[in-house]
C-alpha positions, 0 to 999 in steps of 0.5 A, a space after each residue: 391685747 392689754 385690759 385696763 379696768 373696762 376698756 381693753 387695747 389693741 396695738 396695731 404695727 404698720 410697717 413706715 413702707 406701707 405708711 409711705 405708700 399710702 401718701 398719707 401721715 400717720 394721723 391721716 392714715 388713722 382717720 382713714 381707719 375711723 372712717 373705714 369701720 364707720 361706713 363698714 357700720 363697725 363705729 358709731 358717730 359717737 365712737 368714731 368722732 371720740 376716737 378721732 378726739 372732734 365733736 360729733 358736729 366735726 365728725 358730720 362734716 369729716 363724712 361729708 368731704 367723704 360724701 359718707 352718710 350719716 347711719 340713721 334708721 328708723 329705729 333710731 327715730 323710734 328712740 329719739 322721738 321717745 326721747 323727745 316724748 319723755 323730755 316733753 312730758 317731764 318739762 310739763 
C-alpha cells in the first residue's frame, strides 16, 4: 500500500495467464472488477464511473448492457427530495 496525502493505493498483480484466460484485455478485465464491487454494493455510482474515468450517464449505460440496476433506496429518495426542498426554497 502507498499513502499519498488522503488517498491511499493498492497494486494489484495478476498474473498474463489469468489475463489471457479471461479472454479479456487488461482494461476489460478492470471494468469487470468495477462492476463486480458495484453490484456487490462495495462502489457507488459515482465511485465506480470515476474509477472507470466516464461520466455517471455512461456508467448507467455500462449497468445496462450488464442488465445491473442501479442502487437506489428509499433513503436515497429521502435525500434528494430534501435536496430538492432545499434548493426550491432558497430559489424562492
Amino acid at each position: 500500500k502507498a499513502s499519498n496525502g488522503d488517498c491511499q493505493a493498492m497494486s494489484i498483480v495478476i498474473s498474463d495467464e489469468l489475463v489471457k484466460a479471461s479472454g479479456l484485455s487488461e482494461e476489460d478485465l478492470f471494468q469487470e472488477f468495477i462492476l463486480m464491487l458495484y453490484a456487490r454494493e462495495k462502489l457507488s455510482l459515482g465511485k465506480a464511473s470515476r474509477l472507470l474515468d466516464i461520466t455517471q450517464l455512461a456508467f448507467q449505460a455500462l449497468l445496462a448492457e450488464y442488465d445491473l440496476h442501479i442502487h437506489y433506496d428509499v433513503e436515497d429518495l429521502d435525500t434528494d427530495m430534501a435536496s430538492l426542498y432545499t434548493l426550491a426554497n432558497i430559489s424562492s
